[in-house]
N, C-alpha and C positions, 0 to 999 in steps of 0.2 A: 503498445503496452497500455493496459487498463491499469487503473488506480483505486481502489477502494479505503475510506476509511472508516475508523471504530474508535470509538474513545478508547482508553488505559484503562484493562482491569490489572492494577496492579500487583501483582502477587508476592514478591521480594524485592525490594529496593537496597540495593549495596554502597551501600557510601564508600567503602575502601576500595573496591578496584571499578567505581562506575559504574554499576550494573542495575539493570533491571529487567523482573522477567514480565511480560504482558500477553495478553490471547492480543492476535495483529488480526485473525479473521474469524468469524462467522459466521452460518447460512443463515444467518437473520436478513427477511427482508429490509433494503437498503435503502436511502434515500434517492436511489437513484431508478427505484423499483426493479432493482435485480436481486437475485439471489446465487452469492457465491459459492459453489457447494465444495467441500474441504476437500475435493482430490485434488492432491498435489504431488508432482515432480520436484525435488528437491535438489536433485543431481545437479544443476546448474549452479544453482544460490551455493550450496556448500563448496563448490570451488572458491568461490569468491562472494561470503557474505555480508554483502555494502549495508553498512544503515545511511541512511542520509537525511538529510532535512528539507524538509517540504519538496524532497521528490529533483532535487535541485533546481526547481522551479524558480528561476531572476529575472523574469524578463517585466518586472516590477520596479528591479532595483536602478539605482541610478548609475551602477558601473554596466551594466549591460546594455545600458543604450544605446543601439548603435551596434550591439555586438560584443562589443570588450566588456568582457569577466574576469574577475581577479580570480587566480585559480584558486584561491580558498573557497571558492564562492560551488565549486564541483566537485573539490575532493570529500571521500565519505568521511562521517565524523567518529564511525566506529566500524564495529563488526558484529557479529549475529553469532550466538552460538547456543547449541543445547533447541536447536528448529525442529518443531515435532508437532506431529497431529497429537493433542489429550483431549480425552470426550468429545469428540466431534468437532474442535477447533484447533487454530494452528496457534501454536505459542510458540514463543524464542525469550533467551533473555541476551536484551541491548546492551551492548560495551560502549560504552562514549570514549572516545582518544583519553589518556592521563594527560595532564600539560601540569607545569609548571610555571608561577607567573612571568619569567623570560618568554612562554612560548609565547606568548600574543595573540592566542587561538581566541579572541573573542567571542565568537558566535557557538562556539562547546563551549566556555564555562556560563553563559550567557542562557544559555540551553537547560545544562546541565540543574543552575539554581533554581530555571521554572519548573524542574522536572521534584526535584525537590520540595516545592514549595505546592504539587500539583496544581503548578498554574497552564503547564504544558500536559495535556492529558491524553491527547490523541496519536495515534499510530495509522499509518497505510501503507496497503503492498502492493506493491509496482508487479505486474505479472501479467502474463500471456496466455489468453482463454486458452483451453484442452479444446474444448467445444461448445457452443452456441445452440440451448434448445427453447425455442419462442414457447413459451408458455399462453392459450388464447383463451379468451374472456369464450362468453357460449354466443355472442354474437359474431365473433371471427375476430375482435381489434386483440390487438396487447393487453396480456397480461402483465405478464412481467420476463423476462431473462432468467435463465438457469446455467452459470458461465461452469464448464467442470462435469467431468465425467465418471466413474472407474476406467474406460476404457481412454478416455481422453482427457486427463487429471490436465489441471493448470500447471505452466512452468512459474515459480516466482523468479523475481529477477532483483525486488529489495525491498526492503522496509524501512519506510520515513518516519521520523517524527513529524506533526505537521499542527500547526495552530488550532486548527478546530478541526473537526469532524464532518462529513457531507452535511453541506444545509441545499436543499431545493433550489431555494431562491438564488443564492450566491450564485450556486453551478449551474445554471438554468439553459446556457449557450453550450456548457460542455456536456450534459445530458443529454439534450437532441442529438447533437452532432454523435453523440457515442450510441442511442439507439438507432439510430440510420445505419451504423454503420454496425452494428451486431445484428440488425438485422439482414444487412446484405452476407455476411458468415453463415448465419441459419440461413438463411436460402442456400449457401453453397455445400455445407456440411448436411443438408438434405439430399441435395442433387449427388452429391459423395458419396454417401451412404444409402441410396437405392431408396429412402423413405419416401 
């Protein structure tokens, strides 16, 4: 599963029942020098539309060390509804869980206030290329990735909130490692498809 993120364009923000709606992708070239192109499978996510935070990414935290996650640490903190391709992008608007100060849900209302306060501005979506077309510079190297087809639209699989947005530098180890490995897909979805 690829990850992409985008800052919040904010469109509605709900304060009564949590909600907010945001464009989650783009074919804007990415920091990660791909380009997501908006064909999307949907079928999957609307069975079950996880929002989750930072992708439930803890192998940072200090209860996963080792392994042991408190299950708050992987359950989703909302759901996704109203997922739709408008003008060429994908937008949803995010539900965060309702709590109550008995529920102890820290990390949603903890969430929720930065999202309020647009101190938490970014969004990404967890998803599984359609297909893989290597875009090449005129000398043969990389150009860039084109993940997403008509005929081989991406499956999303969720949409995180996430502290920042791709930076280069940050991801530096998980960009190689993911065009190595998009690149070994376009070799195969080549040899697939007869091209």
């Amino acid at each position: 599963v690829v990850r992409r993120e985008i800052d919040v364009d904010v469109r509605v923000l709900n304060e009564e029942d949590r909600s907010i709606e945001v464009v989650a992708s783009t074919e804007t070239l990415d920091s990660h020098g791909d380009i997501l192109k908006q064909f999307w499978d949907l079928t999957r996510y609307s069975n079950n539309p996880a929002v989750l935070w930072n992708h439930n990414m803890f192998e940072s935290s200090p209860y996963s060390f080792g392994g042991a996650v408190r299950p708050e640490d992987v359950m989703p903190i909302g759901k996704a509804t109203d997922v739709r391709i408008d003008a060429g992008q994908l937008v949803a608007r995010l539900h965060l869980l309702k709590t109550k100060p008995e529920d102890n849900e820290k990390v949603i209302d903890a969430l929720w206030r930065r999202i309020q306060q647009q101190i938490v501005r970014a969004v990404s979506v967890g998803f599984r290329p359609g297909s893989v077309t290597r875009i090449l510079n005129e000398d043969g190297s990389t150009n860039h990735y084109e993940l997403g087809s008509p005929e081989y639209p991406n499956e999303l699989r969720e949409i995180s909130f996430v502290p920042m947005g791709s930076n280069p530098d940050a991801v530096a180890k998980s960009i190689a490692w993911e065009r190595e490995n998009l690149g070994r897909v376009a070799a195969r979805t080549v040899a697939h498809d007869g091209q």
